[in-house]
C-alpha positions as MATLAB code, in Angstrom:
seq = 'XXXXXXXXXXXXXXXXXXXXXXXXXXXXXXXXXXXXXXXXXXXXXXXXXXXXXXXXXXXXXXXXXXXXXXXXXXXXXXXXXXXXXXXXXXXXXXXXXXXXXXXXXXXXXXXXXXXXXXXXXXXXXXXXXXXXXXXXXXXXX';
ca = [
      15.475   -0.178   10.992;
      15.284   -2.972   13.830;
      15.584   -6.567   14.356;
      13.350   -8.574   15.545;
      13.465  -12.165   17.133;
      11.189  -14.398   18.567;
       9.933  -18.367   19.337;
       6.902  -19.892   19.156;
       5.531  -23.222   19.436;
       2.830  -24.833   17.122;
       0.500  -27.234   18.595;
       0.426  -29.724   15.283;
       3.423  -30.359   13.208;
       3.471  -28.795   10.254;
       4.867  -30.974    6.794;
       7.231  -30.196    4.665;
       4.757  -29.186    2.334;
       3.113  -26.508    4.974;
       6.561  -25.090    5.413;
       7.061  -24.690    1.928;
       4.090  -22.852    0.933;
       4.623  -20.856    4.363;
       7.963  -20.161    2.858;
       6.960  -18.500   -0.536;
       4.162  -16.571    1.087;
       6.641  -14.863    3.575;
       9.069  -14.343    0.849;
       6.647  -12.490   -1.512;
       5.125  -10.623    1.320;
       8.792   -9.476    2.732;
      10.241   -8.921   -0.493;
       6.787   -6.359   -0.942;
       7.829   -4.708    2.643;
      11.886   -4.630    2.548;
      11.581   -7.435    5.114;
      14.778  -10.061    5.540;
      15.109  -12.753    7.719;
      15.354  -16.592    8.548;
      12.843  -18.751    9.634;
      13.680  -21.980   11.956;
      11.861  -25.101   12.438;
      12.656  -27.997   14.864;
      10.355  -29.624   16.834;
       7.145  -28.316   16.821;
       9.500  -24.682   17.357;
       9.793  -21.514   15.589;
      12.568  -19.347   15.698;
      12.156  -16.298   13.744;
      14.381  -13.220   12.679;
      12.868  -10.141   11.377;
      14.727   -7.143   10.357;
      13.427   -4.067    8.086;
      11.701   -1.202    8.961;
       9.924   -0.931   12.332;
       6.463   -0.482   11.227;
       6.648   -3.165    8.511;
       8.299   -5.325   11.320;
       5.862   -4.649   13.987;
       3.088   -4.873   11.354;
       4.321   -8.450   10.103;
       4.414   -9.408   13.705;
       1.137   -8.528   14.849;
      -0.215  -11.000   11.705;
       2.081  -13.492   13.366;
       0.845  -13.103   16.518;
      -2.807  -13.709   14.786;
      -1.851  -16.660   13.102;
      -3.278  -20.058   14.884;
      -0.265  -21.991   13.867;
       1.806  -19.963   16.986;
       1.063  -20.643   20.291;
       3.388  -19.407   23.251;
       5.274  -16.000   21.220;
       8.378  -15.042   23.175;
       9.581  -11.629   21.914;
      13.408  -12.637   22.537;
      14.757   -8.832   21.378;
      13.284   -6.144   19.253;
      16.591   -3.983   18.762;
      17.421   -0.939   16.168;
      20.006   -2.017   13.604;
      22.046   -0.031   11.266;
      22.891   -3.572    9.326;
      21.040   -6.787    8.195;
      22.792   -9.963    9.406;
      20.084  -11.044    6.513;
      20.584   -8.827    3.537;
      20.254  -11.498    1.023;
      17.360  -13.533    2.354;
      13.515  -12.446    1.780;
      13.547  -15.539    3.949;
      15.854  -18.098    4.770;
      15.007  -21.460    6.545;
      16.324  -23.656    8.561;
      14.770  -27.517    9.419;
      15.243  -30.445   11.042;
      14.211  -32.954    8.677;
      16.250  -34.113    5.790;
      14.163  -32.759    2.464;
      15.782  -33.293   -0.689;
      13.415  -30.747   -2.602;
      13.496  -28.141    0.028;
      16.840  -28.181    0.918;
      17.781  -27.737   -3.429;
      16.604  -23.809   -2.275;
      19.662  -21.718   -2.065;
      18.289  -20.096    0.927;
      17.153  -23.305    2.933;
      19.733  -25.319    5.211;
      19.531  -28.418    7.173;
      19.688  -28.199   10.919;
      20.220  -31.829   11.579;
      23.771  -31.783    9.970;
      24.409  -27.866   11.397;
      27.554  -27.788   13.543;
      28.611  -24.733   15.836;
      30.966  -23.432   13.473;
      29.079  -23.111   10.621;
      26.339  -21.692   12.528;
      28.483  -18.240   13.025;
      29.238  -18.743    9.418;
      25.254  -18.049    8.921;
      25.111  -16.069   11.640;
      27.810  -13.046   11.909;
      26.278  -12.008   14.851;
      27.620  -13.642   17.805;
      23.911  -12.668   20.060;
      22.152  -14.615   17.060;
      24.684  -17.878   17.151;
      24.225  -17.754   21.023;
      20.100  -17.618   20.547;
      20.607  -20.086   18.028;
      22.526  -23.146   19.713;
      20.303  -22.900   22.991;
      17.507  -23.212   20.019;
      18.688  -26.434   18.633;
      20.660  -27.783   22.045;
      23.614  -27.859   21.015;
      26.508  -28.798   23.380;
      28.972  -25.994   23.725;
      31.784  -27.957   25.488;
];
């Protein structure tokens, strides 16, 4: 098993709605493969985690890759993992904009009211909090 995470940059921002249908796509497709993970959206910016089996990682990653809505892929780490910091979530996600209806999902959170300690609440791995407050610039002091 590995993990997987990476950012990319669209060139057009995508709506809420885009994201949404993005979001039960991935889900039924990662569900199919054993795939968990979280998705995050700010800015025009992806943040992805993968985790699941190398070759369905990989093999999800190399449709990413394809997909015109990424520009600029930045393989942060690709590491084996004996746990999923994910083990619940076919795919979480994470935005920056306030959306009543997507934010009802149990597995979608708001990063405009995120605050450093809940983020290692989300994120028991202290690597993935790191990766995740340089994401969203978040003052550490």
């Amino acid at each position: 098993m590995c993990q997987l995470v990476y950012t990319s940059v669209t060139p057009n921002e995508i709506s809420t709605k885009d994201l949404s249908s993005l979001l039960e796509k991935s889900r039924k497709y990662n569900t199919e493969c054993g795939i968990t993970g979280v998705l995050l959206y700010k800015n025009n910016k992806f943040l992805q985690v993968l985790e699941g089996d190398k070759n369905n990682v990989m093999s999800l990653f190399e449709n990413i890759k394809k997909d015109v809505r990424h520009t600029d892929i930045t393989v942060i780490s690709l590491d084996p993992t004996s746990t999923r910091v994910f083990n619940c979530w076919s795919m979480g996600l994470g935005i920056a904009v306030e959306d009543e209806d997507m934010l009802k999902d149990p597995m979608c959170f708001s990063l405009v009211t995120i605050i450093p300690f809940r983020i290692q609440t989300l994120f028991a791995s202290s690597y993935l909090t790191n990766i995740l407050i340089k994401f969203l610039d978040i003052p550490t002091n």
